[in-house]
Backbone as CSV, one residue per row, in Angstrom:
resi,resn,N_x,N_y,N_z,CA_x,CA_y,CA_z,C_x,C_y,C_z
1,UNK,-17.241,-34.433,-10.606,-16.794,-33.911,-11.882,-16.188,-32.507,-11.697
2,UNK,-16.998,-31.592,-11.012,-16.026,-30.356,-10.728,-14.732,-30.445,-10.026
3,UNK,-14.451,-31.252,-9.277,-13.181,-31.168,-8.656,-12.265,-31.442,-9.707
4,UNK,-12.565,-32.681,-10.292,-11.639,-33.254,-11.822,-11.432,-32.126,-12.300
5,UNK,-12.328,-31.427,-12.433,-12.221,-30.055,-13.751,-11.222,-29.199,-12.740
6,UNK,-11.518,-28.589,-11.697,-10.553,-27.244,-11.247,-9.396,-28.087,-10.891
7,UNK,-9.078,-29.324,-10.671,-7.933,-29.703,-10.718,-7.515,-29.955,-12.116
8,UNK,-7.734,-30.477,-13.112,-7.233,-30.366,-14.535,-6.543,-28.931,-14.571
9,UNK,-7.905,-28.111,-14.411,-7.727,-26.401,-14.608,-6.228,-26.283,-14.285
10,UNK,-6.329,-26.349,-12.908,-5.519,-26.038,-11.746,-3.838,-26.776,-12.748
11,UNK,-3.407,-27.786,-12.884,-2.854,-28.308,-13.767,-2.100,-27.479,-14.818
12,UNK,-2.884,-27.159,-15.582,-3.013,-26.484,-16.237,-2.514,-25.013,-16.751
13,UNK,-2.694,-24.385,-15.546,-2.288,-22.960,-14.887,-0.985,-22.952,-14.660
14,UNK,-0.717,-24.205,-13.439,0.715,-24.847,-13.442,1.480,-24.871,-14.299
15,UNK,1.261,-25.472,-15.411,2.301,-25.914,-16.234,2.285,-24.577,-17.140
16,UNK,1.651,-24.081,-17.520,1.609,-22.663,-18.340,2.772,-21.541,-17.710
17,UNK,1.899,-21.604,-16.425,2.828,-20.650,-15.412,4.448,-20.690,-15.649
18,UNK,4.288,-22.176,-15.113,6.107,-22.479,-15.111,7.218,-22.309,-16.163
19,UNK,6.045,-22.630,-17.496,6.958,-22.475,-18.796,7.032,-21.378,-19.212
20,UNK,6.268,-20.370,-18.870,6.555,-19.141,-19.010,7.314,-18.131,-17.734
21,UNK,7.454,-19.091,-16.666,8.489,-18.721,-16.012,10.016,-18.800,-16.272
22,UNK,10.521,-20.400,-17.191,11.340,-20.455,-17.898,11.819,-19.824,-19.133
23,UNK,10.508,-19.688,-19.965,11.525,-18.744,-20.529,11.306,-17.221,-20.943
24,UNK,10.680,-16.720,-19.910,10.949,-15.581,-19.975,12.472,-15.390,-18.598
25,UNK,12.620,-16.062,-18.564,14.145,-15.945,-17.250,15.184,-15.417,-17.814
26,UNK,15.069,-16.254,-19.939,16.417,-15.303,-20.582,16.097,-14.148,-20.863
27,UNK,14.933,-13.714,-21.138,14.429,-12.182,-20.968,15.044,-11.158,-19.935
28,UNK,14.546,-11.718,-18.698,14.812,-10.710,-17.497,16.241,-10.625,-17.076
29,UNK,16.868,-11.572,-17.938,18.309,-11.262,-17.785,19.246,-10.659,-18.864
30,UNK,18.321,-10.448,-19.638,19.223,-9.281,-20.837,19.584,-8.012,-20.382
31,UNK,20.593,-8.024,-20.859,20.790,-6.098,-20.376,20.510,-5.245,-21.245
32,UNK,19.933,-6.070,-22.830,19.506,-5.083,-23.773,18.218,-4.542,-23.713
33,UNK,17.293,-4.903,-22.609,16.195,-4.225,-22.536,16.355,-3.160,-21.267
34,UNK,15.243,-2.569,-21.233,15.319,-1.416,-20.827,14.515,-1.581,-19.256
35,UNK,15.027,-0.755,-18.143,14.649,-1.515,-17.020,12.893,-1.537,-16.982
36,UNK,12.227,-0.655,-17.076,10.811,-0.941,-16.807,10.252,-2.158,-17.426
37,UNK,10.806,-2.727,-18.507,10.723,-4.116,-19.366,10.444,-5.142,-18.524
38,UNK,12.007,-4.431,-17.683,12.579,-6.085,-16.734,11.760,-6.089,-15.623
39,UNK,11.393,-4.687,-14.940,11.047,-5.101,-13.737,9.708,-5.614,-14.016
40,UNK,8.497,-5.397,-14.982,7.324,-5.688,-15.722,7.096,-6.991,-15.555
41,UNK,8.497,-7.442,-16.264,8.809,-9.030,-16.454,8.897,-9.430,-15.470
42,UNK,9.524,-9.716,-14.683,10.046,-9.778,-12.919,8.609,-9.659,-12.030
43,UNK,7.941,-8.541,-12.300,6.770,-8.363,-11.154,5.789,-9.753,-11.355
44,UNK,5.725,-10.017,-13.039,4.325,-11.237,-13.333,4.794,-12.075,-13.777
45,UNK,6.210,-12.386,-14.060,6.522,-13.842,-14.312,7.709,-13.943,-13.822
46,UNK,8.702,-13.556,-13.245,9.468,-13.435,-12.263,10.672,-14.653,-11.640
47,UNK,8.922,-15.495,-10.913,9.583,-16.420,-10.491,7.760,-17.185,-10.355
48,UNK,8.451,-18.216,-9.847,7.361,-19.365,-10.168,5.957,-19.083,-9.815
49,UNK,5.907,-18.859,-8.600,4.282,-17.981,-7.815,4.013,-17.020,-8.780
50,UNK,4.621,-16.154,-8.677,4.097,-14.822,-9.512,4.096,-15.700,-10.855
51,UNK,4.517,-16.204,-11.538,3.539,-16.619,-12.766,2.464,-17.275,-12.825
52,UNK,2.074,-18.482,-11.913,1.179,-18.952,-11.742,0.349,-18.050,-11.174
53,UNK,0.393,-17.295,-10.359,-0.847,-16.389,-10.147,-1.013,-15.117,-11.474
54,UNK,-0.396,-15.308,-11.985,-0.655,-14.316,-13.588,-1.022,-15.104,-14.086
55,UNK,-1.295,-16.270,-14.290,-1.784,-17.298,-15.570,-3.074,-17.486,-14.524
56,UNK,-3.266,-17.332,-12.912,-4.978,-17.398,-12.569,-5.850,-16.266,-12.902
57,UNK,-4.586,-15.039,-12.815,-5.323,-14.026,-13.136,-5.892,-13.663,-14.789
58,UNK,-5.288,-14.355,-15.332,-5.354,-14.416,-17.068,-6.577,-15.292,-17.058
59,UNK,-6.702,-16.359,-16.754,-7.689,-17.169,-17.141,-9.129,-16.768,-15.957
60,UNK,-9.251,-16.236,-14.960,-10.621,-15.788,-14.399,-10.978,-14.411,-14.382
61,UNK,-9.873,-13.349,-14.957,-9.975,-12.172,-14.650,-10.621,-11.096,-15.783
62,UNK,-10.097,-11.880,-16.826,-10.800,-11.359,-18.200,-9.874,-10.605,-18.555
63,UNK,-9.179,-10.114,-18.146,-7.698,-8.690,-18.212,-6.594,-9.840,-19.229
64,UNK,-6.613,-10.456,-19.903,-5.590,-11.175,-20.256,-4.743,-10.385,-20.960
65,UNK,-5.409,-9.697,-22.000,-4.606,-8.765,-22.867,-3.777,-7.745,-22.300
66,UNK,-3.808,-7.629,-21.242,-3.052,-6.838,-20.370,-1.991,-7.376,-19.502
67,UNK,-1.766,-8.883,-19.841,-0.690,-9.635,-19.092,-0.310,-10.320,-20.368
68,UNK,-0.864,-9.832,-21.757,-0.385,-10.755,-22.997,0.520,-10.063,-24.151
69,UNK,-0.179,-8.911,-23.918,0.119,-7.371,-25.237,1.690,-7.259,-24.686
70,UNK,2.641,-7.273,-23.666,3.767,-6.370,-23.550,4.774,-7.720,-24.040
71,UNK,4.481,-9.236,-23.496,5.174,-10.654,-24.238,5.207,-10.306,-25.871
72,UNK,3.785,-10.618,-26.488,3.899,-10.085,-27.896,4.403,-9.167,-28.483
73,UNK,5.042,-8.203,-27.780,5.830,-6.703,-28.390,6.450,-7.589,-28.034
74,UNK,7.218,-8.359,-26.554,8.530,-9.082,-26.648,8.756,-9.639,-27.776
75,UNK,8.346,-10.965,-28.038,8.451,-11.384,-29.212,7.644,-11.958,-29.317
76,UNK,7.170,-12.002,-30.840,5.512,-12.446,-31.611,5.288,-14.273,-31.632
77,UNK,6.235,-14.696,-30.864,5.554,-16.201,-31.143,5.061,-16.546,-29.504
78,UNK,5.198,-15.439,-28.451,4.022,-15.449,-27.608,2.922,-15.510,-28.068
79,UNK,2.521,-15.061,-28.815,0.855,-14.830,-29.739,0.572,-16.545,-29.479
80,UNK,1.263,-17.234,-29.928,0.805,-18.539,-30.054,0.672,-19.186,-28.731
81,UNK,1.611,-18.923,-27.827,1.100,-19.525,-26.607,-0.510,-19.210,-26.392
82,UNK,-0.236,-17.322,-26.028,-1.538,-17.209,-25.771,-2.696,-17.548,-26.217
83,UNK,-2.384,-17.783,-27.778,-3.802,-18.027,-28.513,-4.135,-19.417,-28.081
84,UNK,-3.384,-20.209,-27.878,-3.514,-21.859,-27.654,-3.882,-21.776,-26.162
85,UNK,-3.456,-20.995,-25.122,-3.940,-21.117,-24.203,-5.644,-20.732,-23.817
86,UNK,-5.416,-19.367,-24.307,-6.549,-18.325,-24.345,-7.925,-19.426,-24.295
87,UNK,-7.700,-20.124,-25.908,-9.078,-20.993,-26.791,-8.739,-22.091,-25.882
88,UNK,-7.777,-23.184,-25.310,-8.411,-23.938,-24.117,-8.682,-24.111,-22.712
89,UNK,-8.493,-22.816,-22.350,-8.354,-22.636,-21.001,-9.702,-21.934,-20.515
90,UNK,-9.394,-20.904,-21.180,-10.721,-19.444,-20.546,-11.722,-19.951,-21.604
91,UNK,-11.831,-19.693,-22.868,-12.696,-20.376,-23.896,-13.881,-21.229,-23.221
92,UNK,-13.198,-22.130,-23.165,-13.397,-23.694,-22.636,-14.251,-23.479,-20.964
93,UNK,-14.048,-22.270,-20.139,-14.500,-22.496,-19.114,-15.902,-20.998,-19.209
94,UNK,-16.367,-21.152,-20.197,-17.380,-20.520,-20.324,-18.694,-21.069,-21.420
């Protein structure tokens, strides 16, 4: 049963990761933001690894709000990812 679970998990992380690798991509390519924005963007969701290891670090690290707060100033319908993620991911594994 644990393997099922950290592979679901694992899954999980994946697919989060990636879609927030997509679209934050039209983000990091605006020129209307300002560079510390981009490189911010770029350092934790970037490219595919670096998001998935920001979505491991979000869900075991407890720091989420600190990889969630600068998306939501991006724009506020991040809130909803995170909240949907937040309540089945980390929630769920405590």
């Amino acid at each position: 049963a644990l393997f099922w679970s950290m592979t679901l998990l694992f899954i999980v992380m994946l697919a989060s990761g990636l879609t927030l690798c997509q679209l934050l991509s039209a983000y990091i390519s605006l020129e209307t933001l300002d560079e510390m924005t981009v490189a911010w963007l770029y350092k934790y969701y970037g490219t595919a690894g670096r998001s998935v290891w920001t979505m491991f670090e979000i869900s075991f690290s407890g720091g989420w709000p600190n990889f969630a707060r600068p998306l939501v100033e991006l724009n506020a319908s991040f809130a909803c990812f995170f909240a949907v993620y937040i309540a089945g991911v980390v929630f769920a594994m405590t």
